[in-house]
C-alpha positions in Angstrom: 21.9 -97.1 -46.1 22.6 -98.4 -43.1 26.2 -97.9 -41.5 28.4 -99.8 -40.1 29.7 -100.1 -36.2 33.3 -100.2 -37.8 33.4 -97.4 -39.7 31.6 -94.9 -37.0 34.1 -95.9 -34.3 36.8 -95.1 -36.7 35.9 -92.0 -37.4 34.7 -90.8 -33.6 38.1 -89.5 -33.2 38.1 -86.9 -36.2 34.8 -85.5 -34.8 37.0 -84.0 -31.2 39.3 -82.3 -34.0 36.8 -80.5 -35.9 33.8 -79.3 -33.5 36.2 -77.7 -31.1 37.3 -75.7 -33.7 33.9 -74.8 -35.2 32.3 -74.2 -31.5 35.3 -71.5 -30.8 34.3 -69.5 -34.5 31.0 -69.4 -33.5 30.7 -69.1 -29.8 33.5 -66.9 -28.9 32.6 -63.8 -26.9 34.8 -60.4 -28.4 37.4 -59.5 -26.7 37.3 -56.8 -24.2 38.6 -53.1 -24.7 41.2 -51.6 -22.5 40.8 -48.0 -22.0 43.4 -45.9 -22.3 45.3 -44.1 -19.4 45.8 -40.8 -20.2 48.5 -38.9 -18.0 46.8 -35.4 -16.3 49.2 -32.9 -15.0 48.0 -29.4 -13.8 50.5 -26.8 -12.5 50.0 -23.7 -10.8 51.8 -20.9 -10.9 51.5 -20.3 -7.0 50.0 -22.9 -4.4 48.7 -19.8 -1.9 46.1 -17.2 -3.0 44.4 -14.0 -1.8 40.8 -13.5 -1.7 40.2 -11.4 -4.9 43.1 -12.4 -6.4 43.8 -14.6 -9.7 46.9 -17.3 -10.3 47.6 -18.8 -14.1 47.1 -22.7 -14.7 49.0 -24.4 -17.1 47.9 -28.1 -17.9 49.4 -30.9 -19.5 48.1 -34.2 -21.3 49.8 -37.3 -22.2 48.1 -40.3 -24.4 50.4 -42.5 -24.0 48.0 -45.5 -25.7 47.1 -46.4 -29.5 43.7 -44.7 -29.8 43.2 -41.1 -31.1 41.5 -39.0 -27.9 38.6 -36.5 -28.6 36.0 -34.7 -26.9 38.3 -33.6 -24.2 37.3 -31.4 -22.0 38.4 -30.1 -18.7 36.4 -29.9 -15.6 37.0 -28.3 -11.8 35.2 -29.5 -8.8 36.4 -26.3 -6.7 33.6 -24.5 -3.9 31.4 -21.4 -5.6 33.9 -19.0 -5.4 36.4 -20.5 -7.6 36.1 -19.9 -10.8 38.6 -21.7 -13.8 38.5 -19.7 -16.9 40.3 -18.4 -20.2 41.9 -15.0 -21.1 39.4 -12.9 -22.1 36.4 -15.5 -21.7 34.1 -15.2 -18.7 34.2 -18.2 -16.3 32.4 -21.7 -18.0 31.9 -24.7 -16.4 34.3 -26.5 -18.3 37.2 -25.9 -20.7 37.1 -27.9 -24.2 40.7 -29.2 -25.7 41.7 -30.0 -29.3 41.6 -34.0 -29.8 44.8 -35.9 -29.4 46.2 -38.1 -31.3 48.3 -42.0 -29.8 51.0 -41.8 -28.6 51.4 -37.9 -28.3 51.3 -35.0 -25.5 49.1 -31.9 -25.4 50.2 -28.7 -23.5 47.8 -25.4 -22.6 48.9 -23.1 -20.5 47.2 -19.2 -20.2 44.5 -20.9 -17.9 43.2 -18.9 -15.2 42.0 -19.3 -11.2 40.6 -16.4 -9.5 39.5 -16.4 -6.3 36.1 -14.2 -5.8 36.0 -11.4 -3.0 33.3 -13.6 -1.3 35.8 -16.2 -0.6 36.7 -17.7 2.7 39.9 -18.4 4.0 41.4 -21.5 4.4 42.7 -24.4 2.6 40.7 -26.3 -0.3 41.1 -29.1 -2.3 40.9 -28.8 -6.1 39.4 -31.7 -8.4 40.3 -31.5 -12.1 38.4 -33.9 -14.4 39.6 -34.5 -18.1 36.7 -36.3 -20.2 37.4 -37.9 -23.2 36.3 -40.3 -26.4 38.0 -42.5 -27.9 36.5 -45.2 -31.0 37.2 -48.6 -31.4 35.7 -51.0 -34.2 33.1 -51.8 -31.4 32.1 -47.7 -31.1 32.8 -44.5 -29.4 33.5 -45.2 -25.6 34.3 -42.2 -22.5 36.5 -42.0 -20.1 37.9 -39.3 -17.5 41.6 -39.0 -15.7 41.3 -36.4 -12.5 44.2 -35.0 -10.6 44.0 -33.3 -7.1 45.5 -30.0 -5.8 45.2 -28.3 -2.8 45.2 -24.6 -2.3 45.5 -22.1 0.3 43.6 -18.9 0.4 45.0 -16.5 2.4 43.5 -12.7 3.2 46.0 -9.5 2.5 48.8 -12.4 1.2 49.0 -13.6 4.3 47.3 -17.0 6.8 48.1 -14.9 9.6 46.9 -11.5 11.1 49.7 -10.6 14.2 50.8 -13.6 14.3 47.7 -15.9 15.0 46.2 -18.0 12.5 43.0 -16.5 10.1 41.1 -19.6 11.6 41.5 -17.8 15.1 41.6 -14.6 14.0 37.5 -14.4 14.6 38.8 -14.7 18.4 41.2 -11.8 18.0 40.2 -9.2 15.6 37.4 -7.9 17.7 39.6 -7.2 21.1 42.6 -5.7 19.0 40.4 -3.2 17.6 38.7 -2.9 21.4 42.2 -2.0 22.7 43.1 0.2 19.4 40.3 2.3 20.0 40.7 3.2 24.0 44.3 3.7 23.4 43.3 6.4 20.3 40.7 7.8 22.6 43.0 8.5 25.8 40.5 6.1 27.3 42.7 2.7 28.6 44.3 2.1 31.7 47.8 3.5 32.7 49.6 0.7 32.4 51.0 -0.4 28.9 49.8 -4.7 28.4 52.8 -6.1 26.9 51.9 -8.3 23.5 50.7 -11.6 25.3 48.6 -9.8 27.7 46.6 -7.7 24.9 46.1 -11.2 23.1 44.5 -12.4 26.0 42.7 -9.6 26.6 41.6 -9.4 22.8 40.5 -13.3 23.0 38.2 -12.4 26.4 36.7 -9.0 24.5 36.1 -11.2 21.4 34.4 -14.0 22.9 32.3 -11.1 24.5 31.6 -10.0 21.5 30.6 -13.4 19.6 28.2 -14.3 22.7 26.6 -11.0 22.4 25.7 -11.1 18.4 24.9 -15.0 18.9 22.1 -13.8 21.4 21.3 -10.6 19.5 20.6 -13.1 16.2 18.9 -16.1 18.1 16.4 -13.0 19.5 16.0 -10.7 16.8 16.7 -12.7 13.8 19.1 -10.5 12.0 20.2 -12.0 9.0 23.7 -9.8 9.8 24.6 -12.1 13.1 24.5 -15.1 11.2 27.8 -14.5 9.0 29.5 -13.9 12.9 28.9 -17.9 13.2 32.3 -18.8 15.4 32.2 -22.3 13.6 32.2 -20.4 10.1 34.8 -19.8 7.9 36.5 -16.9 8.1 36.3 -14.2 5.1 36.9 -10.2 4.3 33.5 -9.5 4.9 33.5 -11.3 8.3 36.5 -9.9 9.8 35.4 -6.5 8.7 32.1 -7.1 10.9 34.3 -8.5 14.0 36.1 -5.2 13.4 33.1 -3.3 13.5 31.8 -5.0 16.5 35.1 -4.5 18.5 35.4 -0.7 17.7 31.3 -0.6 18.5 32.5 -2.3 21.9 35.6 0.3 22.4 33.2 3.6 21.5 30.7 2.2 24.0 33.1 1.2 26.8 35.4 4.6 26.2 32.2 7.1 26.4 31.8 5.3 29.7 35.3 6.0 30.9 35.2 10.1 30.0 31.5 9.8 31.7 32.8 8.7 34.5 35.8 11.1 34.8 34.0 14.1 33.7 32.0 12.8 36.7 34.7 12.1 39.1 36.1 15.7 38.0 33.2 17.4 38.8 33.2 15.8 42.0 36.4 16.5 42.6 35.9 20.1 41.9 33.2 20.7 44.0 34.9 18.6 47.2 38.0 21.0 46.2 39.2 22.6 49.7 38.7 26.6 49.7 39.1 27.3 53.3 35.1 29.0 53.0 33.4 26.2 54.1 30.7 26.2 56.4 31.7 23.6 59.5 29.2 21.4 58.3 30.7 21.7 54.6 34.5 20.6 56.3 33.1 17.4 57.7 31.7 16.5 54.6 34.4 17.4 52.6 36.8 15.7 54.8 35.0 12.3 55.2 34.5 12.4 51.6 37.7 12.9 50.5 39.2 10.9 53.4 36.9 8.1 54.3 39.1 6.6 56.9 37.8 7.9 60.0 36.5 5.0 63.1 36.2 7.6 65.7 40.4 8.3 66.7 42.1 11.5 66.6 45.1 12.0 64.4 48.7 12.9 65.8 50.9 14.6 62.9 54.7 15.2 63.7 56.9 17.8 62.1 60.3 17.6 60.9 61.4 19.9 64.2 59.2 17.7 66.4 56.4 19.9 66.8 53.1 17.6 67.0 49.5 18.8 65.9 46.2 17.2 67.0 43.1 17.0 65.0 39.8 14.9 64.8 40.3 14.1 61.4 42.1 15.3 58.3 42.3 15.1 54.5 44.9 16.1 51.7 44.9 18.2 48.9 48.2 18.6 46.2 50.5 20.1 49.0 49.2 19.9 51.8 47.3 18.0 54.7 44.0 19.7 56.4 43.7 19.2 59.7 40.4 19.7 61.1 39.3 20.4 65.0 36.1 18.7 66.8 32.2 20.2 65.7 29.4 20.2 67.8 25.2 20.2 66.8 23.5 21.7 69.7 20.2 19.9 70.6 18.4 23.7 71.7 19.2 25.0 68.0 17.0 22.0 66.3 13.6 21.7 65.3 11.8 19.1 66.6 11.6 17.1 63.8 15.5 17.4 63.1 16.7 16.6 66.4 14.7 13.2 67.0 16.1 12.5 63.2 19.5 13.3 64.8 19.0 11.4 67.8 18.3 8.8 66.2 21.8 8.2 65.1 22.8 8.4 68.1 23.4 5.9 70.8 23.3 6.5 74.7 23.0 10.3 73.8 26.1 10.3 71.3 26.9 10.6 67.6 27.7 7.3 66.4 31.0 7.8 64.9 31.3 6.4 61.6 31.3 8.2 58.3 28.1 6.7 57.0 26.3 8.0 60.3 27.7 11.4 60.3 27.0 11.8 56.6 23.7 11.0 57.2 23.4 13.4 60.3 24.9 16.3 57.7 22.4 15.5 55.2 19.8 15.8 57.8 20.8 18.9 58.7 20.5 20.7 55.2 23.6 19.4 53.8 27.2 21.1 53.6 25.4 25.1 53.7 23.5 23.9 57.2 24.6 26.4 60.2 23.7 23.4 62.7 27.2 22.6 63.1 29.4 24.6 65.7 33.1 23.9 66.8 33.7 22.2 70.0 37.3 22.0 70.0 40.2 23.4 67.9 43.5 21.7 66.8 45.8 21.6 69.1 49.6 22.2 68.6 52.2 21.4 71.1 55.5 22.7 71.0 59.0 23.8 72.9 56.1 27.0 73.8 54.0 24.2 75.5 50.1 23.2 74.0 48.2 26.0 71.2 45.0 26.3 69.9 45.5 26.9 65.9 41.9 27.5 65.0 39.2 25.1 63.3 41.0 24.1 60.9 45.1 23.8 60.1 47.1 23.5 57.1 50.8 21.3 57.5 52.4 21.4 54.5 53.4 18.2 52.9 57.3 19.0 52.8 56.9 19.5 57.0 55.2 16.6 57.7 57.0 13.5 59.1 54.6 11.2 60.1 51.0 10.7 61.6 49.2 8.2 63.6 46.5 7.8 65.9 44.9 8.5 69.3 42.0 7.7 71.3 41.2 11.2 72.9 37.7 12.1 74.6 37.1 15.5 73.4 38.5 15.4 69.7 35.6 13.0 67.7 34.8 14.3 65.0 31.0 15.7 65.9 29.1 15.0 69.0 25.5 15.9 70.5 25.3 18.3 73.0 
């Protein structure tokens, strides 16, 4: 059967009602599934913690969409040392939460955040992720929500130690306990730093200290040195060791302050003035104990007016000792001893310094040596015109006025004759 031209055109028209409709039943991709947005709230009970210490969690959940929720569990993305968990349950890697029904809220609270005693000190940021389920008529489907919070870890409750902050406290730490340790020991200067100059002087001690275990580790290889790492973190266990290090500095540095005054005592003792010297012994005692002598006699003046000459001098507690002019006479030497001696000498004279005279007393046997003889003795001039007073002369402090000095021929202190 054949048909006609007519009758197709006429029904052309019905055929762009009908396929459209039939193409869209057939053809039509499903429609896509929005996921719900559940609400995540976490609170804690305190936004600072201490090393060691723990804080409680409480969390919240809101589904505010038309699908049941289940499977939830709750996840922290938090460094090693801290650790979410549940009363009485060791830390887990994850919390799981009863399933939640549309359109409804979910509330746990008891949660807990410790901090280990490993921890390090500064501020952190804290990622919780919530997984969940949820099943449409096209099958199960997962999700997550996550939620931020930052968190301060503190050492002893606090981001400071005397005032400066934990993250410079590795700069500190070690000179404080420097300083703590002469003061405790009697070993620190006499003068009392006021607070800014102890924290500069702790910063200088400390960096001291730093540059000394960095070495120490990059040579030896000590494990130890390694957790002193100024670009490190700081912790208990750190700050313990800067400690450690600063009092190790302080033992070290005060053993060498009572060294050297057990020293300087000892020296002191035997240079002390007993009026039994030998001659040679009062020279070296007195350029020792006074070192300023260039060759000039020395002038004192009384209260009264009364003036004493001497070649040279020194004080003790109360007094000033003056001393007259020695002689070493050439015939009393040994051969050996004299060209020694005259070889500090220049044109047939003692040079006179106290380095060359030292020398010429040590040559000579030292303070016991009977080589040295007086030449001239101090010479006091008053209203009864000029006295001798003897080798030696002792002016109280509480007469003397003043001193100065005098070029005078026959008073240096020793000369070759």
């Amino acid at each position: 059967m054949v048909t006609s031209p007519r009758i197709a055109v006429a029904l052309a028209p019905l055929l762009f009602v009908f396929l459209p409709h039939s193409w869209s039943q057939t053809g039509r991709a499903p429609e896509p599934v929005t996921p719900p947005q559940p609400a995540l709230t976490v609170s804690l009970e305190s936004g600072s913690l201490e090393i060691g210490d723990s804080v409680q969690v409480t969390l919240g959940v809101t589904n505010n969409s038309a699908y049941t929720l289940s499977e939830l569990r709750l996840e922290m993305d938090a460094p090693e040392f801290i650790r979410l968990s549940q009363p009485g349950i060791a830390a887990v890697d994850s919390i799981g939460l009863d399933s939640l029904a549309a359109w409804s809220a979910l509330h746990r609270g008891h949660l807990l955040l410790k901090v280990l005693p490993r921890g390090q000190v500064g501020t952190v940021n804290l990622l919780f992720n919530l997984r969940f389920q949820w099943r449409t008529k096209d099958g199960i489907h997962s999700g997550q929500a996550s939620l931020e919070k930052p968190l301060v870890i503190g050492l002893f409750g606090t981001d400071k130690v005397v005032g400066v902050p934990l993250a410079f406290a590795q700069f500190v730490v070690p000179g404080l306990f420097f300083l703590f340790l002469l003061r405790v020991l009697g070993a620190g200067g006499s003068k009392e730093l006021g607070a800014e100059d102890k924290i500069i002087v702790s910063v200088i001690i400390s960096v001291i200290c730093l540059f000394v275990v960095d070495r120490l580790g990059r040579n030896t290889g000590w494990g130890w040195t390694r957790q002193l790492d100024p670009d490190g973190t700081v912790s208990i266990k750190k700050l313990f060791l800067l400690a450690l290090c600063g009092a190790a500095v302080g033992l070290i540095w005060a053993a060498g302050v009572w060294g050297n005054r057990y020293y300087r005592k000892r020296r002191i003792a035997k240079l002390e003035f007993t009026g039994a010297e030998t001659n040679a012994g009062l020279v070296y005692k007195a350029l020792k104990l006074n070192p300023r002598y260039e060759g000039s006699a020395w002038e004192f003046t009384t209260k009264e007016g009364d003036v004493y000459r001497a070649a040279h001098y020194f004080m003790t507690d109360f007094s000033y000792v003056l001393l007259g002019a020695f002689k070493i006479d050439r015939e009393t030497l040994d051969a050996e001893t004299k060209a020694k001696v005259e070889a500090r000498s220049k044109n047939g004279r003692l040079s006179q310094t106290r380095k060359e005279l030292l020398a010429v007393i040590r040559i000579l046997g030292g303070e016991n040596s009977k080589a040295v003889g007086p030449r001239n003795l101090v010479k006091h001039t008053g209203e009864g015109g000029e006295n001798d007073e003897g080798k030696t002369y002792i002016l109280n402090k509480d007469e003397y006025r003043s001193k100065t000095q005098v070029k005078v021929e026959d008073m240096q202190l020793i000369q070759l004759t």
